[in-house]
N, C-alpha and C positions, 0 to 999 in steps of 0.2 A: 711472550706477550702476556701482560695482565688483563685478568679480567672484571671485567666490571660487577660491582656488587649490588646485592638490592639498597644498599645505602647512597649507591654512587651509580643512576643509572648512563647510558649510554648517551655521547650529547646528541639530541634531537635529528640534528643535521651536520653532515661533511662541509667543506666548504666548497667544494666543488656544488652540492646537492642545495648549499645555501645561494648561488649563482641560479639554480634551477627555479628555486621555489619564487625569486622576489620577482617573477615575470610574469606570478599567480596572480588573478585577482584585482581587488585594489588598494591602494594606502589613501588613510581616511584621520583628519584630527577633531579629536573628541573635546571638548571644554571640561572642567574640571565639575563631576557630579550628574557627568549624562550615563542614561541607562542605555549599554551598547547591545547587551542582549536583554530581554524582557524572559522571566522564566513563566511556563507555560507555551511562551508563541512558535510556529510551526516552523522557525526558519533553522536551516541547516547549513549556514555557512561556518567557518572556521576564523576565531582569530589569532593572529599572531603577533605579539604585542613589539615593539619598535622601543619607543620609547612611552615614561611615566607608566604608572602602575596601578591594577583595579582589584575589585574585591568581588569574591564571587558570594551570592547572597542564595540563599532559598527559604521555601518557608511562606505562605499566606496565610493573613492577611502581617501575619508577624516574624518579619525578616532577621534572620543570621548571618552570620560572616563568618562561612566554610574555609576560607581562604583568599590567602594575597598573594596576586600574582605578578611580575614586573617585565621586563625589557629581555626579548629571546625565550618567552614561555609562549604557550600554545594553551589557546582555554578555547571551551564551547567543543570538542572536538569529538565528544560521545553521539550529538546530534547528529556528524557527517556521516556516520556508523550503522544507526536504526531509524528509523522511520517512525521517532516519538517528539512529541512535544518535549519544548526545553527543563531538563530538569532544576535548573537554577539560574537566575539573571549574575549580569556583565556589568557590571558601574566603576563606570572614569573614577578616582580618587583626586589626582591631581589634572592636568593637562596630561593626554595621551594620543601617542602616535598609533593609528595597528591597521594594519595587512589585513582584510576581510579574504577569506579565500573561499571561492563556490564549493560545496562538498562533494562534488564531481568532477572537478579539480584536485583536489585531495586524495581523491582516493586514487584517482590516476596515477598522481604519483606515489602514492605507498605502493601500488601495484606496480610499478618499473625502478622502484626503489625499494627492492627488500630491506637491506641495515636500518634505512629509515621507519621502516613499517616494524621491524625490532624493537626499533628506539621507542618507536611512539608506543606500543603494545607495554614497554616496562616502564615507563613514563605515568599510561594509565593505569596501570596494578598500583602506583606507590599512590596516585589520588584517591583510588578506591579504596587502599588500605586507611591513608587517613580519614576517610570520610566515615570509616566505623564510630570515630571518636565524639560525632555530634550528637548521638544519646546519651554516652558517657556527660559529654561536655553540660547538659540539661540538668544534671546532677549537682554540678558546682554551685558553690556559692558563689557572693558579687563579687568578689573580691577575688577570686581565683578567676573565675572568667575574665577578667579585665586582666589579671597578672597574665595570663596565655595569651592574649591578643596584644599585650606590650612587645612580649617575646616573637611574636609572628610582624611584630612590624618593624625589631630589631634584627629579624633573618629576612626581611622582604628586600631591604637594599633603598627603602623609601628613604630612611634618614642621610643626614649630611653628620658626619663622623669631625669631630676636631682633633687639634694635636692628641689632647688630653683624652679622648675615647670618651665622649661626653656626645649624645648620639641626639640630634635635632631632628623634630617635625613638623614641619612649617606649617599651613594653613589647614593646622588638622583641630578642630574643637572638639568638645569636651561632648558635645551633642552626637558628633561622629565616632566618637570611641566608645561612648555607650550603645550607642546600634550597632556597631562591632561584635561590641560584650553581649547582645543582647539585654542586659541589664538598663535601670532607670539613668535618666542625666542625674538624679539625685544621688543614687547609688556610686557613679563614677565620680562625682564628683567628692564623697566622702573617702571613698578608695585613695584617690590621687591625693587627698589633705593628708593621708598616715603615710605613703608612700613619701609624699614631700618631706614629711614631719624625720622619717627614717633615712632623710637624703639619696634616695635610691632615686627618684626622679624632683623634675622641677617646670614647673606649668606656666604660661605666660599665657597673653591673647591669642589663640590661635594659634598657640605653641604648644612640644612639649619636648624635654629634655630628659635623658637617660642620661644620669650621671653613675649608675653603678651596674654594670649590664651584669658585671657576674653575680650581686646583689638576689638582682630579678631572674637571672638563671636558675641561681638556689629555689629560692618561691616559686619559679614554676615547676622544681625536680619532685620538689615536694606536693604540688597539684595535681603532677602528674602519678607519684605516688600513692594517695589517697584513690584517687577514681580509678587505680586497676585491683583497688581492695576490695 
């Protein structure tokens, strides 16, 4: 039997344990740019995402985007754990489906579900590992930060993919990818005219298109490069 690596953790739930969990709680649909969790506020439930995809933010009064989360991921889950305020907010991107589940419900089941309580324990080492990368990340330039959030919205599952690997993002502005980046709308907007100009991407209203992913993989290997020197 193989085993799973810290590249590849363990998948969250069995199927059988997936039977167990969806009788948790409740399912709730969010509109596209609602805050599902507020960071700071006291609430401890867990979400499990269904369907569409959100972005976890932290940071006051000037918010980041730690990450993007989609369809079968589990976010908020450190809250069910301690008995702190939330260390980061929850925001819908597009339409989203999600499973709110009580965090005494949760741990119920991690407690009668050891594998699962596995899963979710190596699940939260690989967040906490990347979460070192947001002081790193402070360092970058605009244009590296924006190149790292094209690539995380290229591995999120958000785009619609064509024949041609040509990678669509529908009602995503230019305004929202800059609060991604942390970065100005001015700054991203400069960014995406040299990216366009070098045919790696391509922007419309409310669009944007990844025409060269392995392109924008290079430039982020090389971002990534920089900020471990």
């Amino acid at each position: 039997m193989s085993q799973s690596t810290d590249s590849e953790p363990p998948p969250l739930f069995t199927p059988e344990e997936r039977e167990i969990v969806k009788d948790l709680g409740s399912v709730i649909r969010f509109q596209p740019g609602s805050l599902i969790v507020k960071e700071g506020e006291d609430s401890d439930f867990v979400v499990l995402l269904h369907e569409g995809h959100v972005v976890i933010e932290k940071g006051q009064p000037n918010q980041i985007t730690v990450g993007i989360r989609g369809p079968g991921e589990l976010v908020g889950e450190m809250a069910s754990l301690i008995k702190e305020p939330r260390t980061a907010g929850i925001r819908s991107i597009g339409e989203v489906e999600a499973q709110l589940i009580p965090a005494s419900d949760w741990r119920a089941f991690l407690h009668q579900h050891p594998r699962a309580l596995y899963a979710h324990a190596q699940q939260l080492a690989q967040k906490l590992k990347k979460s070192t990368q947001i002081g790193e990340d402070s360092l970058l330039t605009s244009e590296q930060k924006l190149i790292k959030i094209l690539v995380k919205l290229a591995d999120s599952g958000l785009g619609t993919e064509d024949k041609g690997g040509h990678m669509t993002f529908k009602n995503l502005s230019q305004k929202a990818l800059a609060k991604m980046a942390n970065i100005s709308r001015e700054s991203a907007v400069q960014v995406l005219r040299r990216l366009k100009a070098d045919k790696i991407v391509d922007t419309g209203r409310q669009r944007l298109t990844i025409l060269d992913l392995a392109a924008l993989r290079g430039l982020a290997d090389d971002v990534n490069t920089v900020a471990k020197q």
